[in-house]
LUMVODO-166082 format. One record per atom (N, C-alpha, C, O): x, y, z; residue number from 1; atom name. Coordinates in Angstrom, 2 decimals. Example, Ala and Ser with C-alpha at 12.3 -4.5 7.8 and 13.67 -1.06 7.14 Angstrom:
BEGIN
{xx:13.19	yy:-5.69	zz:7.80	tivo:1	padren:N}
{xx:12.30	yy:-4.50	zz:7.80	tivo:1	padren:CA}
{xx:13.20	yy:-3.30	zz:7.80	tivo:1	padren:C}
{xx:14.24	yy:-3.32	zz:8.46	tivo:1	padren:O}
{xx:12.85	yy:-2.25	zz:7.08	tivo:2	padren:N}
{xx:13.67	yy:-1.06	zz:7.14	tivo:2	padren:CA}
{xx:12.90	yy:0.03	zz:7.87	tivo:2	padren:C}
{xx:13.41	yy:1.14	zz:8.04	tivo:2	padren:O}
end
This chain:
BEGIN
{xx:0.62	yy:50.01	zz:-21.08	tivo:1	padren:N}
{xx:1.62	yy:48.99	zz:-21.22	tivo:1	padren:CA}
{xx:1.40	yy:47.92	zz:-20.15	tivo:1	padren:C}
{xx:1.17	yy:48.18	zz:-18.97	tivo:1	padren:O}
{xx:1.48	yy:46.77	zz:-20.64	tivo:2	padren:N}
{xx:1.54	yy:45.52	zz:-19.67	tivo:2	padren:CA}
{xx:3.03	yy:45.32	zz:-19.41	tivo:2	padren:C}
{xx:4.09	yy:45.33	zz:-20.04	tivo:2	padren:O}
{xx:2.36	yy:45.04	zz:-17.49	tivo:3	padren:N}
{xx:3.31	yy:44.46	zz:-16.69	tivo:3	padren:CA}
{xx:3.31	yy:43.32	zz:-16.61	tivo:3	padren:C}
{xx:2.16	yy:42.87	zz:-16.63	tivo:3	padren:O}
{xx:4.19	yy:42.49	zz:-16.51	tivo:4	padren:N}
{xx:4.56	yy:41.18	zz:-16.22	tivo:4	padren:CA}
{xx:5.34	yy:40.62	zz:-15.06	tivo:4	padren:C}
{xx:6.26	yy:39.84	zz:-15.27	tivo:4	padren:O}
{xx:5.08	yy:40.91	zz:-14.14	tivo:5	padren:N}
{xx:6.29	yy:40.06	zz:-12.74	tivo:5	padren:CA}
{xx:6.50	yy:38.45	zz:-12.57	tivo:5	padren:C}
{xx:5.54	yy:37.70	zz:-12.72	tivo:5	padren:O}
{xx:7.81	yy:37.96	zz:-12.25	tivo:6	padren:N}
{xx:8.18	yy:36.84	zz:-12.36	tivo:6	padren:CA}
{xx:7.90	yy:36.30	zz:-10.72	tivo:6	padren:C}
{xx:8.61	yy:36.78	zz:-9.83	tivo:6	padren:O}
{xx:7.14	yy:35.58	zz:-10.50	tivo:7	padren:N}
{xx:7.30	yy:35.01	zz:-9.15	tivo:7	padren:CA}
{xx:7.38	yy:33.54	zz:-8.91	tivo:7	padren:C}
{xx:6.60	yy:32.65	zz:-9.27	tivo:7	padren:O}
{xx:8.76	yy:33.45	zz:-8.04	tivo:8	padren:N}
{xx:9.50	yy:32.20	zz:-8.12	tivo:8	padren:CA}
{xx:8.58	yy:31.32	zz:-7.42	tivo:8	padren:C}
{xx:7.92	yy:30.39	zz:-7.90	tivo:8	padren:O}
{xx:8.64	yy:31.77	zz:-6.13	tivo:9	padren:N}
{xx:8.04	yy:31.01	zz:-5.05	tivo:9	padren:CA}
{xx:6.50	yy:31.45	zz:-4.63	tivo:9	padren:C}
{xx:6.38	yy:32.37	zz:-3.82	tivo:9	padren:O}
{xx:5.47	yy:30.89	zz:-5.09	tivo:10	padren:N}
{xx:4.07	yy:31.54	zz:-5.15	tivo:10	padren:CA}
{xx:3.43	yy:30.74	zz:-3.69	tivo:10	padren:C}
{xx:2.22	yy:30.85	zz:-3.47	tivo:10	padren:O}
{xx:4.11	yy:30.12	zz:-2.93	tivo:11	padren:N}
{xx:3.14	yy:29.52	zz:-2.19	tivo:11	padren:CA}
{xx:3.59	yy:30.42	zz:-0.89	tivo:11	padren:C}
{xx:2.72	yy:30.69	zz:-0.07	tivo:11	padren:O}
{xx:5.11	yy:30.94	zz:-0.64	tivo:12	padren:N}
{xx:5.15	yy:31.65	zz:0.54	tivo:12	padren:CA}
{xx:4.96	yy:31.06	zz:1.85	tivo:12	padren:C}
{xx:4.89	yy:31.62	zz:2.94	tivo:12	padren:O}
{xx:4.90	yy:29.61	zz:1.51	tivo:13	padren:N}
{xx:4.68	yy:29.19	zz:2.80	tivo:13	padren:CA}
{xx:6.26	yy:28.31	zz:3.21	tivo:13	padren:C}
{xx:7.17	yy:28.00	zz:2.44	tivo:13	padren:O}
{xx:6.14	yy:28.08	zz:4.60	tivo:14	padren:N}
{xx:7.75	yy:27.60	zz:5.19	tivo:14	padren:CA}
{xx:7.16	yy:26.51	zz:5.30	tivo:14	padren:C}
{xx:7.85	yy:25.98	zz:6.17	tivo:14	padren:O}
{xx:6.27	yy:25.66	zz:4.99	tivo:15	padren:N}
{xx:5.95	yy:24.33	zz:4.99	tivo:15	padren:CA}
{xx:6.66	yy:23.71	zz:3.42	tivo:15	padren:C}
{xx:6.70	yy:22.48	zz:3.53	tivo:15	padren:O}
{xx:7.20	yy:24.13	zz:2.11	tivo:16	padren:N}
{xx:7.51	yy:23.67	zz:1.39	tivo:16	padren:CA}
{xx:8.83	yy:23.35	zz:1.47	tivo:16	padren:C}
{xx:9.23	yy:22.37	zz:0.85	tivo:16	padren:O}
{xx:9.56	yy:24.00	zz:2.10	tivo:17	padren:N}
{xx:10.63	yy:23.57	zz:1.76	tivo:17	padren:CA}
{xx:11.04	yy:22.14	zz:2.92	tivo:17	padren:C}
{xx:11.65	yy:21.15	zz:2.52	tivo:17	padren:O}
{xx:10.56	yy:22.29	zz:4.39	tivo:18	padren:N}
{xx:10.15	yy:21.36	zz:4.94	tivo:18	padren:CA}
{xx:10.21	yy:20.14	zz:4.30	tivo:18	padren:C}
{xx:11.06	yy:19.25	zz:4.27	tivo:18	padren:O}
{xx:8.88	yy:20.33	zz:3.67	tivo:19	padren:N}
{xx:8.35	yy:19.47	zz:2.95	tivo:19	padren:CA}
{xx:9.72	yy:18.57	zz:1.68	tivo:19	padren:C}
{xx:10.06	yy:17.39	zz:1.59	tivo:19	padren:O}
{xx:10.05	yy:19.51	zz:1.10	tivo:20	padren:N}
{xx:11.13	yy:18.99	zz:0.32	tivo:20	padren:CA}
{xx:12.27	yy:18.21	zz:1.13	tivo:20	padren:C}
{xx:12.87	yy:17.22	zz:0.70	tivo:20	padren:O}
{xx:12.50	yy:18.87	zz:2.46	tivo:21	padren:N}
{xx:13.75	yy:18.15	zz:2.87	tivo:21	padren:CA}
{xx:13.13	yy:16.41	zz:3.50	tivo:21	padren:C}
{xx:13.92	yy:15.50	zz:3.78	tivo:21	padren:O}
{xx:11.88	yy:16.30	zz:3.60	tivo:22	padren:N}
{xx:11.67	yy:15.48	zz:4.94	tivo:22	padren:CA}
{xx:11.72	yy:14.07	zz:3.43	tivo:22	padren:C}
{xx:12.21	yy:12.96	zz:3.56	tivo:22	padren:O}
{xx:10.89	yy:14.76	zz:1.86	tivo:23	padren:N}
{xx:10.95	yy:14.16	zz:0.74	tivo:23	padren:CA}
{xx:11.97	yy:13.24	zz:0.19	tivo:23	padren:C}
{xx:11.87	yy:12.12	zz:-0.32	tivo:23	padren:O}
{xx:13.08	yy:14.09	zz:0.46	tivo:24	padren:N}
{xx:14.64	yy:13.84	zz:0.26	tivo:24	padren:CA}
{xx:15.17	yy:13.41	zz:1.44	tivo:24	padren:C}
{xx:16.40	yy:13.54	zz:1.38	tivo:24	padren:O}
{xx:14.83	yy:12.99	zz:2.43	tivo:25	padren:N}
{xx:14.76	yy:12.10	zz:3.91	tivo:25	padren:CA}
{xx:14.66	yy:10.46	zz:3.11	tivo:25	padren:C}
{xx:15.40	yy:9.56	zz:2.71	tivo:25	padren:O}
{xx:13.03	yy:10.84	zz:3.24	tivo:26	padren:N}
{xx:12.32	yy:9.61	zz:2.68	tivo:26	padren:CA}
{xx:12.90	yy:8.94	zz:2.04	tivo:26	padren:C}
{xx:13.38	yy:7.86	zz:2.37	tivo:26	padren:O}
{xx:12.97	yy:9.49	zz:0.94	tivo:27	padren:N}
{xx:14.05	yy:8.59	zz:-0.38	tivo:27	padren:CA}
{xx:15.20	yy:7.95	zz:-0.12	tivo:27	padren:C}
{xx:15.23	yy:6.77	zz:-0.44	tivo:27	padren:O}
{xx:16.34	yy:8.50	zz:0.48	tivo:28	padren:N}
{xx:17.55	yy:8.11	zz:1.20	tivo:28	padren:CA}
{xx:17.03	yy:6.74	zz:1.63	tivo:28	padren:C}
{xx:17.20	yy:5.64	zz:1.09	tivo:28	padren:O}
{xx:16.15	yy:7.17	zz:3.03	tivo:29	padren:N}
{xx:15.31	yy:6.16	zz:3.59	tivo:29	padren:CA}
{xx:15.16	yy:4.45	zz:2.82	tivo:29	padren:C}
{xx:15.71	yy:3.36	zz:3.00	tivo:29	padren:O}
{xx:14.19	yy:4.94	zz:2.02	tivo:30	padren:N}
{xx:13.67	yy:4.13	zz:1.19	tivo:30	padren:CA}
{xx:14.61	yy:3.18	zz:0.69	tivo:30	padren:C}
{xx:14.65	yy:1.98	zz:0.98	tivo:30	padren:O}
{xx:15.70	yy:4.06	zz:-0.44	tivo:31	padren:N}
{xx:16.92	yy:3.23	zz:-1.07	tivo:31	padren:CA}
{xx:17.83	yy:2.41	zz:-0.21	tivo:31	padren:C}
{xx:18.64	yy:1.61	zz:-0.69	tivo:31	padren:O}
{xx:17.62	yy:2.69	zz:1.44	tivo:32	padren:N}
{xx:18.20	yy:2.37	zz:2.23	tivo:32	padren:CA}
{xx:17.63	yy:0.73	zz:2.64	tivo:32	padren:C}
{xx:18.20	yy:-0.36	zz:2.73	tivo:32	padren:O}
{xx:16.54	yy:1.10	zz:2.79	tivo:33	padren:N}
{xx:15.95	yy:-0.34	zz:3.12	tivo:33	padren:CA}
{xx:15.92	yy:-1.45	zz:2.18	tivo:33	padren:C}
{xx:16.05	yy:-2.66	zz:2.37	tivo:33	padren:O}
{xx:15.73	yy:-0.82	zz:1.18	tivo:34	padren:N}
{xx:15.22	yy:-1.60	zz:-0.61	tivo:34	padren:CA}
{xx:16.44	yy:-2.06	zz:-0.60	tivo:34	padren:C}
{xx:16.42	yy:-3.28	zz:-0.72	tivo:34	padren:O}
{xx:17.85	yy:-1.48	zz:-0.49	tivo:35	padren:N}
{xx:19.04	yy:-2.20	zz:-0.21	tivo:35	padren:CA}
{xx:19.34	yy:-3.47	zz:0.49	tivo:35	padren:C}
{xx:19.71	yy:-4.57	zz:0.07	tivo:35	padren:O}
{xx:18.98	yy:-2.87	zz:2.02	tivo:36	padren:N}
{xx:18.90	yy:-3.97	zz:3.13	tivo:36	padren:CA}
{xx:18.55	yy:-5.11	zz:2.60	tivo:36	padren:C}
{xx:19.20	yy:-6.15	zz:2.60	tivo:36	padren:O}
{xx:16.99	yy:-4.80	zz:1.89	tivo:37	padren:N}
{xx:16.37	yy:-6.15	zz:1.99	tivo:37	padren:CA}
{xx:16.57	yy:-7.05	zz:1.01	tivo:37	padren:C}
{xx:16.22	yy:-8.22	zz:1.06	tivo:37	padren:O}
{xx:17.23	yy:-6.42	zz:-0.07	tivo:38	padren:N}
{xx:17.80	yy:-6.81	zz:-1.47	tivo:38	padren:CA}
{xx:19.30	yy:-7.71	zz:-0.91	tivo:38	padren:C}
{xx:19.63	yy:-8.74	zz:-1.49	tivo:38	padren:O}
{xx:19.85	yy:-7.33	zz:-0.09	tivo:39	padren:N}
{xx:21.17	yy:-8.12	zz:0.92	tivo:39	padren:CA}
{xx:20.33	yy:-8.90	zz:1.28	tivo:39	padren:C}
{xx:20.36	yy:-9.96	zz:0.66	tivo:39	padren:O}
{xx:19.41	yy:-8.80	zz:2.22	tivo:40	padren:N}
{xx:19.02	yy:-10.08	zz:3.23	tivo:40	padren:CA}
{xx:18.28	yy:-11.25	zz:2.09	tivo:40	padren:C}
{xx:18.28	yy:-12.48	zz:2.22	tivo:40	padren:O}
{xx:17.75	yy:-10.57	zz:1.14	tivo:41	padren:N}
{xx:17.19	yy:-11.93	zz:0.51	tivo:41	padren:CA}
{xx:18.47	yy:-12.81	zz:0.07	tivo:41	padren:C}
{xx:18.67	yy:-13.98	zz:0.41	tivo:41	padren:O}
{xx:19.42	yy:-11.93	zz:-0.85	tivo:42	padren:N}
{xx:20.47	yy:-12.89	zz:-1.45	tivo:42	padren:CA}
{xx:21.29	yy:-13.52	zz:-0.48	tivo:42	padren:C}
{xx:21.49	yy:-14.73	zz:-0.58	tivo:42	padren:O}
{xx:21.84	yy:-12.82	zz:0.53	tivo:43	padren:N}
{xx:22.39	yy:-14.23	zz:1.77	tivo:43	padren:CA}
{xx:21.43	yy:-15.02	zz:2.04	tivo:43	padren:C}
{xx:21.98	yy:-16.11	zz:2.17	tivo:43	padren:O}
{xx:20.18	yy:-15.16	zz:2.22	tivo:44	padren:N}
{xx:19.29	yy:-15.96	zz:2.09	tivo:44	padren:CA}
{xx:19.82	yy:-17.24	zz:1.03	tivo:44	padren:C}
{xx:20.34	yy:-18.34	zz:1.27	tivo:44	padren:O}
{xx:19.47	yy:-16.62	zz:-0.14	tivo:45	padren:N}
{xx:19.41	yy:-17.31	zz:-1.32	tivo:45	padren:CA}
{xx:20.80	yy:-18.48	zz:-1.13	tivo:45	padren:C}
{xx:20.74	yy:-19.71	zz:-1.17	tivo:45	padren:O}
{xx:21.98	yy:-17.62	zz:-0.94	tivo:46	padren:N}
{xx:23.34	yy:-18.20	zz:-0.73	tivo:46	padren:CA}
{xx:23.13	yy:-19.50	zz:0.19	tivo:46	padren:C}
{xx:23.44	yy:-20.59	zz:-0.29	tivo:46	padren:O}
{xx:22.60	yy:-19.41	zz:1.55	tivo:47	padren:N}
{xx:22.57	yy:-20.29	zz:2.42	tivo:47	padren:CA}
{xx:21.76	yy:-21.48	zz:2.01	tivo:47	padren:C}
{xx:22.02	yy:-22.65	zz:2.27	tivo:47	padren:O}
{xx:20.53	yy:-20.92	zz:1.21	tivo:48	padren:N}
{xx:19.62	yy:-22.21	zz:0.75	tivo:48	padren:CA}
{xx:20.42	yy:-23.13	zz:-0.31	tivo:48	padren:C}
{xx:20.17	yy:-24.32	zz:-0.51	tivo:48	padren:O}
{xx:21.36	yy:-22.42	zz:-0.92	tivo:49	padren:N}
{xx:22.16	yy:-23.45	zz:-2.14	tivo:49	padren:CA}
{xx:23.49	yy:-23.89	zz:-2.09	tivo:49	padren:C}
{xx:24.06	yy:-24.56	zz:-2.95	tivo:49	padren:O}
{xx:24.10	yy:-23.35	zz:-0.73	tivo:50	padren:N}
{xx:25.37	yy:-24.03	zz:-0.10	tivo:50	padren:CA}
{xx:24.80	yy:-25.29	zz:0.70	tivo:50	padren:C}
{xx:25.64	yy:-26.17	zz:0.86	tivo:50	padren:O}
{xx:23.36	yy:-25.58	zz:1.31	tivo:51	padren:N}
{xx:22.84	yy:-26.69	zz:2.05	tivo:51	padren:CA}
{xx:22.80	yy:-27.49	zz:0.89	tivo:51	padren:C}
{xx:22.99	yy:-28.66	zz:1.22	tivo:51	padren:O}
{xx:22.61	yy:-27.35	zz:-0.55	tivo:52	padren:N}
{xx:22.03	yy:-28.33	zz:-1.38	tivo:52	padren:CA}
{xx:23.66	yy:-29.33	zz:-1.62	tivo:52	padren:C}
{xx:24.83	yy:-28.94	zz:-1.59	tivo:52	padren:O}
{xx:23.22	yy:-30.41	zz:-1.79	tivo:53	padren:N}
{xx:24.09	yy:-31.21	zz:-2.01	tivo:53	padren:CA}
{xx:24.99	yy:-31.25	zz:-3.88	tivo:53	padren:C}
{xx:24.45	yy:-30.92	zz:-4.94	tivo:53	padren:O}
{xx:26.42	yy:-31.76	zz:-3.70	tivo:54	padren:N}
{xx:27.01	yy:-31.30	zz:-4.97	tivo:54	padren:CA}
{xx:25.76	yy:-32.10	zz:-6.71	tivo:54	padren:C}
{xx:25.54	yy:-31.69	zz:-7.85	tivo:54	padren:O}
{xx:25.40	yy:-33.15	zz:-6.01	tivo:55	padren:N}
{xx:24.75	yy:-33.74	zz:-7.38	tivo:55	padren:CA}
{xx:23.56	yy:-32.25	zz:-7.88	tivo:55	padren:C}
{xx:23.31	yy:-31.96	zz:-9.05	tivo:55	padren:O}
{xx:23.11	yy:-31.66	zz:-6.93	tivo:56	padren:N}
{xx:21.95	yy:-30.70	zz:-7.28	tivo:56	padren:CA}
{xx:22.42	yy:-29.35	zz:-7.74	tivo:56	padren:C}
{xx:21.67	yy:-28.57	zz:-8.31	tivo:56	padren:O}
{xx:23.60	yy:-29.11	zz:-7.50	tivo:57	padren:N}
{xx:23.78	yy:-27.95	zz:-7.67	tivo:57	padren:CA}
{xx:24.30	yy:-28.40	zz:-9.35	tivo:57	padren:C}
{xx:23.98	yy:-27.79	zz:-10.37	tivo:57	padren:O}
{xx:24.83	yy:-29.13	zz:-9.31	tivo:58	padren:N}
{xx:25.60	yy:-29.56	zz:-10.76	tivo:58	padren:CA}
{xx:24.07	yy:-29.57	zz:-12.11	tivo:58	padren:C}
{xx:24.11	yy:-29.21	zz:-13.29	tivo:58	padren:O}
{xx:22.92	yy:-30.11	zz:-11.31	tivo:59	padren:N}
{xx:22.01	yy:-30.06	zz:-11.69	tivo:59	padren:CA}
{xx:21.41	yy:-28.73	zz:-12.66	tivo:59	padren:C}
{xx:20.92	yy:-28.70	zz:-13.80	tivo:59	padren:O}
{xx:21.71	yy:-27.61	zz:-11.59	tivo:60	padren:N}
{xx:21.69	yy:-26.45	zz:-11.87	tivo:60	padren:CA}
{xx:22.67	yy:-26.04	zz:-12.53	tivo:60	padren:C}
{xx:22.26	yy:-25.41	zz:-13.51	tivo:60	padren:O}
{xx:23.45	yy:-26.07	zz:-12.50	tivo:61	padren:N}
{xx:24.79	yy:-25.77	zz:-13.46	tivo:61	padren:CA}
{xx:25.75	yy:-24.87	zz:-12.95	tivo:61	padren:C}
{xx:26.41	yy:-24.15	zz:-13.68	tivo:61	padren:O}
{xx:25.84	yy:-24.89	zz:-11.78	tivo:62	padren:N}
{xx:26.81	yy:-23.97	zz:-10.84	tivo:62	padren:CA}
{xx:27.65	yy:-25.33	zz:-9.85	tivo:62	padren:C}
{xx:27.20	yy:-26.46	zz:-9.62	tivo:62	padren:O}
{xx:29.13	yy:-24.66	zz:-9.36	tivo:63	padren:N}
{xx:29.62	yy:-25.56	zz:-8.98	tivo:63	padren:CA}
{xx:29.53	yy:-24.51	zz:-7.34	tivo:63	padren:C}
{xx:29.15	yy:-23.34	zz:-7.31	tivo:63	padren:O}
{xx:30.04	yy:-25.41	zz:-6.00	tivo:64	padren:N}
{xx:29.84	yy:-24.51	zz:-4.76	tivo:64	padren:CA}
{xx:30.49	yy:-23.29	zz:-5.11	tivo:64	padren:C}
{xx:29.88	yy:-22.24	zz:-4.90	tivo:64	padren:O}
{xx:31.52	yy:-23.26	zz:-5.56	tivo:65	padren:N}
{xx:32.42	yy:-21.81	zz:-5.50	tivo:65	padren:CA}
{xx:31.87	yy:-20.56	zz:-6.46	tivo:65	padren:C}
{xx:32.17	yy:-19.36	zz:-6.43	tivo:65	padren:O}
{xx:31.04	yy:-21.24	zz:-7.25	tivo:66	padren:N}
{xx:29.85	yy:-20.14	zz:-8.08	tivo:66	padren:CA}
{xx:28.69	yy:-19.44	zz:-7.68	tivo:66	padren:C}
{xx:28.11	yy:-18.52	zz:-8.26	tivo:66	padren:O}
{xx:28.36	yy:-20.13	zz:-6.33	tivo:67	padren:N}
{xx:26.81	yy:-19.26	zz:-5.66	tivo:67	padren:CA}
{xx:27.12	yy:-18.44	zz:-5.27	tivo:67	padren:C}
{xx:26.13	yy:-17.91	zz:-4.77	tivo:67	padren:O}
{xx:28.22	yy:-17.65	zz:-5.07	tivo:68	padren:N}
{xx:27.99	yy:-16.21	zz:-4.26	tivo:68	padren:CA}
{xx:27.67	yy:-15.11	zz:-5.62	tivo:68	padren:C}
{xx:26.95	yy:-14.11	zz:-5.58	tivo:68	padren:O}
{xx:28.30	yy:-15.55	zz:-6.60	tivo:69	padren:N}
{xx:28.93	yy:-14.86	zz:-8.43	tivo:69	padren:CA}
{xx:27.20	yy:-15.09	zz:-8.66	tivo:69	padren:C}
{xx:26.47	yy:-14.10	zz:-8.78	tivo:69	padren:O}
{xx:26.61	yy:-16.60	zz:-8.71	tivo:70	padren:N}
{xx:25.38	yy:-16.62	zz:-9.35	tivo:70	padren:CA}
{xx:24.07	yy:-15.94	zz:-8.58	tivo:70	padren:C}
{xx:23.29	yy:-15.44	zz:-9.39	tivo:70	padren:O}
{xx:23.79	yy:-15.85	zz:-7.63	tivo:71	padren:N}
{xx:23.41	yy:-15.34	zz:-6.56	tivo:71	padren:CA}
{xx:23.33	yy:-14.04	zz:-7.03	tivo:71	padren:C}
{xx:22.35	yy:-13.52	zz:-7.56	tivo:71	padren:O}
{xx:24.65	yy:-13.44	zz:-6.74	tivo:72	padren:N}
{xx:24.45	yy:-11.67	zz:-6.56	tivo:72	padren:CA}
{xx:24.16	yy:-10.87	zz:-8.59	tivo:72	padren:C}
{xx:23.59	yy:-9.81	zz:-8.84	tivo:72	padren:O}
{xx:24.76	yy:-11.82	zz:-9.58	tivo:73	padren:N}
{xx:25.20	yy:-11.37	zz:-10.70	tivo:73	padren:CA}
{xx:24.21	yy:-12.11	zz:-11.22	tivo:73	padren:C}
{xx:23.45	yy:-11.25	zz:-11.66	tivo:73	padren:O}
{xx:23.63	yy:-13.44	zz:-11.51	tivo:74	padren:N}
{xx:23.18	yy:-14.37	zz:-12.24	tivo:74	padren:CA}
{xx:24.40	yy:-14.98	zz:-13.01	tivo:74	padren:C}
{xx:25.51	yy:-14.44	zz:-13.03	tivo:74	padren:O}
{xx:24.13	yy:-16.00	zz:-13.55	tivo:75	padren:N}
{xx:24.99	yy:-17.11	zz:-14.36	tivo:75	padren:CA}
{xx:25.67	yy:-16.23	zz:-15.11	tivo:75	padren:C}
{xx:25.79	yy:-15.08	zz:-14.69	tivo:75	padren:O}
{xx:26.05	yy:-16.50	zz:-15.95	tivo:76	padren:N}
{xx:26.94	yy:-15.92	zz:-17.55	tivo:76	padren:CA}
{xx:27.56	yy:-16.98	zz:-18.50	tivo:76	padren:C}
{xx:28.13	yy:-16.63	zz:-19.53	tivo:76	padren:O}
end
């Protein structure tokens, strides 16, 4: 008769799970910055189109009180 054993964890080593937490570090990490920098561009963006004068923005089709809405959301 054949045996069959189930083995969960085949590598036995204490470097994997390590490994998983530092993984799930990273990522946090990551979404963390990708955030940041996703903020710093759009206040960016905000400041470059509050300097523009009202004939240009009208140009564009936003009035001043719309760049923060068009900026973070896009038009609608």
């Amino acid at each position: 008769m054949l045996r069959a054993d189930v083995i969960t964890d085949r590598s036995g080593s204490p470097v994997s799970p390590l490994r998983d937490m530092f993984g799930r570090l990273w990522a946090r990490l990551r979404t963390a910055l990708v955030a940041g920098a996703q903020a710093w561009i759009a206040r960016r963006a905000e400041r470059h189109l509050m300097e523009l004068p009202d004939y240009l923005l009208k140009d564009i089709g936003i009035a001043r009180s719309e760049i923060r809405h068009a900026v973070r959301q896009g038009r609608s």
